[in-house]
N, CA and C of each residue as an Amber inpcrd file, in Angstrom:
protein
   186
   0.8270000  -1.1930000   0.0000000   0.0000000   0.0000000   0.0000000
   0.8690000   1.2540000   0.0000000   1.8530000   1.1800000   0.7210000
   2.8820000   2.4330000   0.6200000   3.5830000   2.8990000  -0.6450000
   3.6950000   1.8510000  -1.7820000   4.1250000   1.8590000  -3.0180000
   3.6640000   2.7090000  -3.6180000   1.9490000   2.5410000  -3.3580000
   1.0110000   2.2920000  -4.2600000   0.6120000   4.3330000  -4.1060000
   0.7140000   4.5270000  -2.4760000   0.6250000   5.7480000  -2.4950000
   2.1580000   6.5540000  -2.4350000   2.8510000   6.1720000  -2.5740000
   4.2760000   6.9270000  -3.0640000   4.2900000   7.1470000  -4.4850000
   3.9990000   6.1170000  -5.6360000   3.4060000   6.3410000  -6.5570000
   2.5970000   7.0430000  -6.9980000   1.6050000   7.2750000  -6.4340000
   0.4160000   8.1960000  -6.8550000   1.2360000   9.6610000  -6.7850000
   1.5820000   9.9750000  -5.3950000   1.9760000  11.0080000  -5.1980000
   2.7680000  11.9560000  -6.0290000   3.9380000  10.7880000  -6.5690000
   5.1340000  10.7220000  -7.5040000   4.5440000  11.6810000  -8.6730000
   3.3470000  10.5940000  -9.2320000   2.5640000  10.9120000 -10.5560000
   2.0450000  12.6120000 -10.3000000   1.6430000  12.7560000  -9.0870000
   1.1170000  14.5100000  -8.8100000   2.1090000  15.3100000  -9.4870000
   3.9480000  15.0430000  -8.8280000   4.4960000  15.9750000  -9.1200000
   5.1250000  16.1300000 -10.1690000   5.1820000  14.6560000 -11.4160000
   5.5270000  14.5940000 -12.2920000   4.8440000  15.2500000 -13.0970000
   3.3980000  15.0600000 -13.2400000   2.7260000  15.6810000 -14.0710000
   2.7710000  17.7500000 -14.2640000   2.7970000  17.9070000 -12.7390000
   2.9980000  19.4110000 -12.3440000   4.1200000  19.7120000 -13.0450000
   5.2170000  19.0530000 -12.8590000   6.8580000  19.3000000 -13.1950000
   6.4690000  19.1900000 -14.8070000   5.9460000  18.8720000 -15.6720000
   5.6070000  18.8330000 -17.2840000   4.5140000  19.5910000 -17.6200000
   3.4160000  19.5540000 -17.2600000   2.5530000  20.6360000 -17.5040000
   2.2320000  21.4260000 -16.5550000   2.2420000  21.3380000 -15.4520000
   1.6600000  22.4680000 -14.7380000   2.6780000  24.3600000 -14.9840000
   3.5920000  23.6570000 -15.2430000   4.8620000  25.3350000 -15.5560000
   4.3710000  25.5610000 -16.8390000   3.8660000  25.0690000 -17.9570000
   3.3520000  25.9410000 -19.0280000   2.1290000  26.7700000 -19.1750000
   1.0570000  26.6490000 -18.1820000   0.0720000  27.2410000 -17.5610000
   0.7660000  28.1950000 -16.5490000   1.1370000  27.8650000 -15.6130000
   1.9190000  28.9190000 -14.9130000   3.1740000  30.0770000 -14.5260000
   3.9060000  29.5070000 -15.6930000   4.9750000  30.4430000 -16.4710000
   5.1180000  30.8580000 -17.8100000   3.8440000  31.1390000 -18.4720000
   3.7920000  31.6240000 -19.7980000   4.4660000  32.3920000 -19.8150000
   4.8640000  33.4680000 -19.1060000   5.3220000  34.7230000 -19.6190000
   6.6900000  34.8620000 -19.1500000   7.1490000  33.8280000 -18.2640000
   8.3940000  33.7350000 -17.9030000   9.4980000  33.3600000 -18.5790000
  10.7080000  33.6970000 -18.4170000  11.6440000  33.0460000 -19.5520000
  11.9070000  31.2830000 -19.1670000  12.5840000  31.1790000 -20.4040000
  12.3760000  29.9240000 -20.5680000  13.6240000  29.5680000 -19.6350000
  14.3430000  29.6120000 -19.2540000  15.4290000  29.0820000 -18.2130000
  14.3840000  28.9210000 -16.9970000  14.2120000  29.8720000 -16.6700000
  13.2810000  29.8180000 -15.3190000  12.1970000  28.9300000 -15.2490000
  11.6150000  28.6210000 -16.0530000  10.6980000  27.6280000 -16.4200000
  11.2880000  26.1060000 -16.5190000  12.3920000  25.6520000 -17.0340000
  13.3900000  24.7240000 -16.9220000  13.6920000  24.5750000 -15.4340000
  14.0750000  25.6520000 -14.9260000  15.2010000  25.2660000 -13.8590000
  14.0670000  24.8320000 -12.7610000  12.2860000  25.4880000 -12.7290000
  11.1760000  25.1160000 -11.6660000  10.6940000  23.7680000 -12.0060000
  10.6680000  23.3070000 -13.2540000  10.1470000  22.0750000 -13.8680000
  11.4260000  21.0260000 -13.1960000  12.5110000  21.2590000 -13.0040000
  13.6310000  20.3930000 -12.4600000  13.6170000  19.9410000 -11.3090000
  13.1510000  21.8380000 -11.0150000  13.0120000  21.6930000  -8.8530000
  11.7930000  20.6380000  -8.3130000  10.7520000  20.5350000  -9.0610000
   9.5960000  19.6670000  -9.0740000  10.1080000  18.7680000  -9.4230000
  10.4340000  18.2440000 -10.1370000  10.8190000  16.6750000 -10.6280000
  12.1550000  16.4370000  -9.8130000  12.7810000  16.5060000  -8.8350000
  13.6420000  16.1950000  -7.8490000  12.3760000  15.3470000  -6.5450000
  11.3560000  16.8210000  -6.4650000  10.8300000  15.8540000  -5.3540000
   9.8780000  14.8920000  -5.8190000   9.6110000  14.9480000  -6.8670000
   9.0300000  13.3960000  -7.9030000   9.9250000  12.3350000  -7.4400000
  11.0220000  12.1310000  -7.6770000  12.1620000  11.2600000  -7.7340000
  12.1130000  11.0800000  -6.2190000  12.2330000  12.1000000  -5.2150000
  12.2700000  11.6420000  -4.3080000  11.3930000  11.0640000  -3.5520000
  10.2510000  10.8780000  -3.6120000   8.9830000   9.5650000  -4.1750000
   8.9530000   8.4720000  -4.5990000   9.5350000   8.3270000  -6.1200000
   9.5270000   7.2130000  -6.8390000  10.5490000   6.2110000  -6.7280000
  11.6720000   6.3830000  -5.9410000  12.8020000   5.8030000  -5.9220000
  12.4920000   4.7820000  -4.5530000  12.2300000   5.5070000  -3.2760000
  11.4280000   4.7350000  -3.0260000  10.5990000   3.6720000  -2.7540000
   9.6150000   4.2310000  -3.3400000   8.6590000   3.1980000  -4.0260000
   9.2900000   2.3260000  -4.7630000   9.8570000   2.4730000  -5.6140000
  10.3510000   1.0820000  -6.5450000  11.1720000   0.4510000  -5.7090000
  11.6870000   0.5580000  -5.0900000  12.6920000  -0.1280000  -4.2730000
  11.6030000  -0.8690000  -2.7560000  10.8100000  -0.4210000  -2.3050000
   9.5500000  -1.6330000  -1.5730000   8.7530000  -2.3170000  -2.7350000
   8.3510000  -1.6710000  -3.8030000   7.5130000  -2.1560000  -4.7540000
   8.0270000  -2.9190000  -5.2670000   9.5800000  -3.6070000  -5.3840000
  10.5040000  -3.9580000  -6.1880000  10.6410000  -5.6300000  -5.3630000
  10.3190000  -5.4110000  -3.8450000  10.3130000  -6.2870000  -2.9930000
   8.5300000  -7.0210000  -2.7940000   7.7310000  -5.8650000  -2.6370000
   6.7300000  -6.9530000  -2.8080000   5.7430000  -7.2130000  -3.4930000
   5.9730000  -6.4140000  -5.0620000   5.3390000  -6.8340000  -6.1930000
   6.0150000  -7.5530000  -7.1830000   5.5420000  -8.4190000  -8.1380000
   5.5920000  -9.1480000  -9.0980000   5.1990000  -8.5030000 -10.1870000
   5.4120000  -8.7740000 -11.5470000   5.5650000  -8.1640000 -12.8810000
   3.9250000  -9.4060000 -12.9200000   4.3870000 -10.6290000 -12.7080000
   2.9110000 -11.2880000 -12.8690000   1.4110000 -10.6860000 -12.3300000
């Protein structure tokens, strides 16, 4: 169950980190928009890594 919601979570900030900065930094330059999409997808990762590593232990591909 902890996977399952480390995962989910993961998916929140991944998605934010890819689309949510083109809705919310239109008008910003594009570095700055890069470098916030990065800062978000760090704490994605720090989520998903994680997770795959319990998920890795007690799920099956079957």
């Amino acid at each position: 169950m902890k996977t399952v919601v480390l995962l989910l979570a993961s998916n929140i900030f991944m998605t934010y980190a890819w689309y949510g900065h083109l809705k919310n930094m239109q008008h910003k330059p594009l570095v700055l928009a890069v470098l916030v999409s990065w800062g978000v997808a760090f704490f994605e990762y720090v989520l998903q890594v994680p997770a795959n590593r319990i998920g890795y232990q007690t799920f099956s591909l079957g």
